[in-house]
NUVEX-41540 format. One record per residue (C-alpha): residue in three letters; residue number from 1; x, y, z. Coordinates in steps of 0.05 Angstrom, whole numbers. Layout:
N
<r ALA&k NUM&X X&Y Y&Z Z>
...
# end
This chain:
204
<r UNK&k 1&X -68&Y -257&Z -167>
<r UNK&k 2&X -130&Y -294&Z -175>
<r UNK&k 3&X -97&Y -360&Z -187>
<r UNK&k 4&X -70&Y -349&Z -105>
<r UNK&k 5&X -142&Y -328&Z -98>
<r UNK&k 6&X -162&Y -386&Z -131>
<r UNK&k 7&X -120&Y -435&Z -84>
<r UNK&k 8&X -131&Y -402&Z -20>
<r UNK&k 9&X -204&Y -418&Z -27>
<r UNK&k 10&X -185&Y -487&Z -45>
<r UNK&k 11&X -214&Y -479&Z -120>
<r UNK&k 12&X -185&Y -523&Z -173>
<r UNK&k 13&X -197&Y -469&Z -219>
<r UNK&k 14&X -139&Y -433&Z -262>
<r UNK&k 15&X -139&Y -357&Z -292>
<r UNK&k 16&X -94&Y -357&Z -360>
<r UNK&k 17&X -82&Y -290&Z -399>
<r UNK&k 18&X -94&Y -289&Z -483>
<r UNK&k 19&X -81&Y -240&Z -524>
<r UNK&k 20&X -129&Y -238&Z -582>
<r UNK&k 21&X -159&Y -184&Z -635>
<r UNK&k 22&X -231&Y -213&Z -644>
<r UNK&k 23&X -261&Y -210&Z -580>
<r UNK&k 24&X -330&Y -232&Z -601>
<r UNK&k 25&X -306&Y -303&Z -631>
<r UNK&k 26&X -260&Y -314&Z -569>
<r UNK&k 27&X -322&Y -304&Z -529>
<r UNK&k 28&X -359&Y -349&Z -559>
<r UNK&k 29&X -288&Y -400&Z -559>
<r UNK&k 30&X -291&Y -397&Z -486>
<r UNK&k 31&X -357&Y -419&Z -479>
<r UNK&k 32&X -346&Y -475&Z -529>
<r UNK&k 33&X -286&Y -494&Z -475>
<r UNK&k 34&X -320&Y -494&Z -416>
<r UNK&k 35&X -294&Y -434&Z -389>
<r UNK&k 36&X -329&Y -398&Z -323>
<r UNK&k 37&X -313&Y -326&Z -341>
<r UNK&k 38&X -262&Y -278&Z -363>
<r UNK&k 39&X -237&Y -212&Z -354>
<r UNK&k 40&X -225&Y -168&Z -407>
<r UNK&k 41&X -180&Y -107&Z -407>
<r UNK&k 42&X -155&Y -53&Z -461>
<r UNK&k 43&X -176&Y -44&Z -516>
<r UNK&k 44&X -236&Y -90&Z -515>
<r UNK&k 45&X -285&Y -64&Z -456>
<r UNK&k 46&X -334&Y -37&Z -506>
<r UNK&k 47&X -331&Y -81&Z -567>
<r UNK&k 48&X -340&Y -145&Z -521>
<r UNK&k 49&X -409&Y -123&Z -506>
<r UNK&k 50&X -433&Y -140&Z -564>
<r UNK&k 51&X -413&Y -224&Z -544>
<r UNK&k 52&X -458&Y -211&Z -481>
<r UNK&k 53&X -528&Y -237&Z -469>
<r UNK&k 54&X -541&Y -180&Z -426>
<r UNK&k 55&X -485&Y -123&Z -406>
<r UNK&k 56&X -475&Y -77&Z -344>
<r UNK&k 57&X -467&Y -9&Z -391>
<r UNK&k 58&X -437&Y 2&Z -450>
<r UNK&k 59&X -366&Y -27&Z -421>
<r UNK&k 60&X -352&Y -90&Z -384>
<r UNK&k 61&X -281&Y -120&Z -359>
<r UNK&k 62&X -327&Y -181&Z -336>
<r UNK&k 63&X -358&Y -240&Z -355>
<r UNK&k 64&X -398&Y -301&Z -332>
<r UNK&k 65&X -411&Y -352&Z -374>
<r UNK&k 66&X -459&Y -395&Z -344>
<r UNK&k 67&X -512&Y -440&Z -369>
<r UNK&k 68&X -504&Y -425&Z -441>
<r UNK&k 69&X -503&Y -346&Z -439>
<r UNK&k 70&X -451&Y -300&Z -423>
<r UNK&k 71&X -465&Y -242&Z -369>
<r UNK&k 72&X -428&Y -172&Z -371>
<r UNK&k 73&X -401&Y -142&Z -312>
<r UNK&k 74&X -364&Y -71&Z -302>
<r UNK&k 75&X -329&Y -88&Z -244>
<r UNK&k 76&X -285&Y -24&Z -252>
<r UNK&k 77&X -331&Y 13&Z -217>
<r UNK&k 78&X -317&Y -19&Z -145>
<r UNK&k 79&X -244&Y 16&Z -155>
<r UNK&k 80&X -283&Y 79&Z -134>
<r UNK&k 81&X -328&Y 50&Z -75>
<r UNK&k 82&X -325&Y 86&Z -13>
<r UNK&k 83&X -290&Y 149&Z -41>
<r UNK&k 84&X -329&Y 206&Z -29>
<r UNK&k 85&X -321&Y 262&Z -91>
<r UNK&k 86&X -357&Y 322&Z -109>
<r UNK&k 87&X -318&Y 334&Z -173>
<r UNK&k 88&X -275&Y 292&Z -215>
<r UNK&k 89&X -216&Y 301&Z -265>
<r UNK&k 90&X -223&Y 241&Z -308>
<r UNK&k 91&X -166&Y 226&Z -352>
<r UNK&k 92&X -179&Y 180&Z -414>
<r UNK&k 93&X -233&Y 173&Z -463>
<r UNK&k 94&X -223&Y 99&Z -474>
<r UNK&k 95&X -261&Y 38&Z -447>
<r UNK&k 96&X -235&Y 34&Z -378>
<r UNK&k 97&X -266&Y 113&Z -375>
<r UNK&k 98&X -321&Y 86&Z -395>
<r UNK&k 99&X -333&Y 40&Z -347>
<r UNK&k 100&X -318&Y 81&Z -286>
<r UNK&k 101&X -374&Y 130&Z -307>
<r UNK&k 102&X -429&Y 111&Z -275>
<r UNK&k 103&X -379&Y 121&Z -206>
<r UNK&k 104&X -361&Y 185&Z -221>
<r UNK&k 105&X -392&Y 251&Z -194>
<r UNK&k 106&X -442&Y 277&Z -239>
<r UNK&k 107&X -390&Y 346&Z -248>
<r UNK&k 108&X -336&Y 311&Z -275>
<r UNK&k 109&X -291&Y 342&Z -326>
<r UNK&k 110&X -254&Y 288&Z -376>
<r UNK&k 111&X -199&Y 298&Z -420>
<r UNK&k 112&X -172&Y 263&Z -483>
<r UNK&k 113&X -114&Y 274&Z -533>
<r UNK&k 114&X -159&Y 280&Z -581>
<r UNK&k 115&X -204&Y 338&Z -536>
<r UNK&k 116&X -200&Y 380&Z -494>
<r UNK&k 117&X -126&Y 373&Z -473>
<r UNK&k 118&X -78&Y 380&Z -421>
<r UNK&k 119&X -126&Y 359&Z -359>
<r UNK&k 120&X -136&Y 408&Z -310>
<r UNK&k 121&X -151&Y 381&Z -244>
<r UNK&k 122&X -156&Y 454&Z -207>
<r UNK&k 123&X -220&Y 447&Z -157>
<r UNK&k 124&X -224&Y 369&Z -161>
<r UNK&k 125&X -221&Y 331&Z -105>
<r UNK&k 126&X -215&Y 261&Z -148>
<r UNK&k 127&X -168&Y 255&Z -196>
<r UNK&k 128&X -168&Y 187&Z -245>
<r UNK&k 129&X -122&Y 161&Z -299>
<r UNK&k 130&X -156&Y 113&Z -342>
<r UNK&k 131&X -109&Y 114&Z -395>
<r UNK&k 132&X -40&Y 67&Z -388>
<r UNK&k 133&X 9&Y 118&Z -387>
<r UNK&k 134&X 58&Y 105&Z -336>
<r UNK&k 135&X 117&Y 148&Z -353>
<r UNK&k 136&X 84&Y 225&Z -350>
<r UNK&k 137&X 50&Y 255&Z -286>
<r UNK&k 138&X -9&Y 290&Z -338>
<r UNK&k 139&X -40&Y 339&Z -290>
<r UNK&k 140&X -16&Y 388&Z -231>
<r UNK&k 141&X -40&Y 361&Z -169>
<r UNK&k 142&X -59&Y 390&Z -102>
<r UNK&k 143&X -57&Y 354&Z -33>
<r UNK&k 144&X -116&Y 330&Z -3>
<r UNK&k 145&X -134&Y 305&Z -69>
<r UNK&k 146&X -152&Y 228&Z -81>
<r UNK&k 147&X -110&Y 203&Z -140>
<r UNK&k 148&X -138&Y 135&Z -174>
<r UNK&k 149&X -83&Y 115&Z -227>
<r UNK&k 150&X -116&Y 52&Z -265>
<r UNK&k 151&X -40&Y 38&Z -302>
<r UNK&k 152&X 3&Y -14&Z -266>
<r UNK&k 153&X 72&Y -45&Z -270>
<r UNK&k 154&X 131&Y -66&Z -230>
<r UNK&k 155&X 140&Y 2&Z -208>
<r UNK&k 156&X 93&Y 63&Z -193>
<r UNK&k 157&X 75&Y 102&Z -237>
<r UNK&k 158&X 99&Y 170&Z -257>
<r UNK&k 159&X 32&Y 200&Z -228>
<r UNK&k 160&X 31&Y 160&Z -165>
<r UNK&k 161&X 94&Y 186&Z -149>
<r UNK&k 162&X 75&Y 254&Z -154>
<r UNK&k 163&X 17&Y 250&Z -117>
<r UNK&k 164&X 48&Y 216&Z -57>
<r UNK&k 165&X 94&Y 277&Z -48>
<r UNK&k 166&X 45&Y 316&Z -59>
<r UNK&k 167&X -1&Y 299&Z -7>
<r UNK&k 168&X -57&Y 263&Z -33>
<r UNK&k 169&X -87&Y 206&Z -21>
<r UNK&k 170&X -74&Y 152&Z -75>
<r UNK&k 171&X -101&Y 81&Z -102>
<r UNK&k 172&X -42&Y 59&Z -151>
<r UNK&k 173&X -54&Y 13&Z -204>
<r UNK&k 174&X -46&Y -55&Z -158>
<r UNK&k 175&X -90&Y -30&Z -106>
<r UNK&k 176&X -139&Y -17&Z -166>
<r UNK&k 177&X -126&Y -83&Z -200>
<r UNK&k 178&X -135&Y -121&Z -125>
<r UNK&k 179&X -212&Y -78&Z -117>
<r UNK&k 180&X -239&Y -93&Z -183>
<r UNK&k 181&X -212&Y -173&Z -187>
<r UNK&k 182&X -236&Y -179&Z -117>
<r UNK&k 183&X -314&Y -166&Z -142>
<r UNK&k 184&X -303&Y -208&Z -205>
<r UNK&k 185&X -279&Y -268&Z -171>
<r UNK&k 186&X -337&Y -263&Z -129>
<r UNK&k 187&X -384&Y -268&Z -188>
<r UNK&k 188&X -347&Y -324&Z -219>
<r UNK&k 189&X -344&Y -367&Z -154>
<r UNK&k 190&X -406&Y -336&Z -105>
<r UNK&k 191&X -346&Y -340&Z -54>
<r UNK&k 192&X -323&Y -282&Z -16>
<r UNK&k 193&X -255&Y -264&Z -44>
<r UNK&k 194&X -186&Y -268&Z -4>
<r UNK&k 195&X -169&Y -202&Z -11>
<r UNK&k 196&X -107&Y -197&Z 26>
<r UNK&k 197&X -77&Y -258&Z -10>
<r UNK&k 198&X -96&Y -222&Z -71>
<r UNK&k 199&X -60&Y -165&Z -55>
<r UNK&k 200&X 6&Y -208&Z -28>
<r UNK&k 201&X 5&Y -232&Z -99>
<r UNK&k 202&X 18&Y -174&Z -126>
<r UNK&k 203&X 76&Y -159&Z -88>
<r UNK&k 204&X 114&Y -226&Z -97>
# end
């Protein structure tokens, strides 16, 4: 996705995935590499705060190097921008929860495994997965609800499909993964991002 981002705004730039366990030295690799930013998914939204300079909340899926020091960013929270919510089922207790927070609805009711447990999304008009569980629909849905499922894959998800027939309105996991790379290319390049060739990327 962002490497068709990249070309269609005639960038000689290229986005590679790693997979590592210390976050905090691969920070500081990058920067030894030249490297304009990153993103930085599961399970390391919290601990790579601690490689940041300065940090947008206590959870960032986005960074900046630039200049010698390396900028936080929680773009995760533009996945919520524009929807309207008075109160929130939030699934998830990890990272990615974490950094949706500050877009939430101050009555928001979260649920973990290891709390309070199954959700209960009876009265909520936004409904969010933030955990990667693709295969169970976790919570009893009503229409008119919005359902915000952060887990992606070749196929929809077990709760996307359930909320499609049952009437809500839903951003899957691509349409998630599209809003939130959308903002962080635009802090890496100080472009404005091609979002529909973002989105044709992740359908091809």
């Amino acid at each position: 996705m962002q490497n068709a981002a990249f070309a269609a705004a005639g960038l000689d730039w290229r986005y590679a995935a790693f997979d590592v366990e210390d976050v905090v030295g691969a920070v500081r690799a990058l920067g030894t590499l030249g490297f304009a930013g990153a993103n930085v998914t599961i399970p390391h939204k919290q601990a790579v705060v601690a490689a940041c300079d300065d940090a947008d909340g206590d959870a960032v899926n986005t960074l900046v190097l630039r200049d010698g020091h390396v900028h936080g960013h929680n773009t995760d929270r533009e996945i919520l921008a524009g929807i309207s919510a008075s109160r929130a089922c939030l699934i998830g207790g990890g990272g990615a929860a974490v950094a949706l927070g500050p877009a939430l609805p101050e009555d928001t009711r979260q649920f973990t495994r290891s709390g309070s447990w199954p959700p209960d999304a009876a009265g909520c008009d936004l409904v969010v997965n933030a955990t990667p569980i693709r295969d169970e629909v976790l919570v009893e849905l009503s229409p008119g609800q919005t359902v915000v499922d952060l887990a992606y894959g070749p196929e929809e998800t077990a709760l996307v499909a359930a909320a499609r027939a049952a009437g809500c309105v839903v951003i899957d996991g691509r349409e998630a993964l599209v809003r939130q790379g959308a903002a962080s290319f635009r802090l890496w390049t100080g472009l404005e991002p091609p979002i529909e060739t973002m989105r044709d990327a992740l359908t091809t």
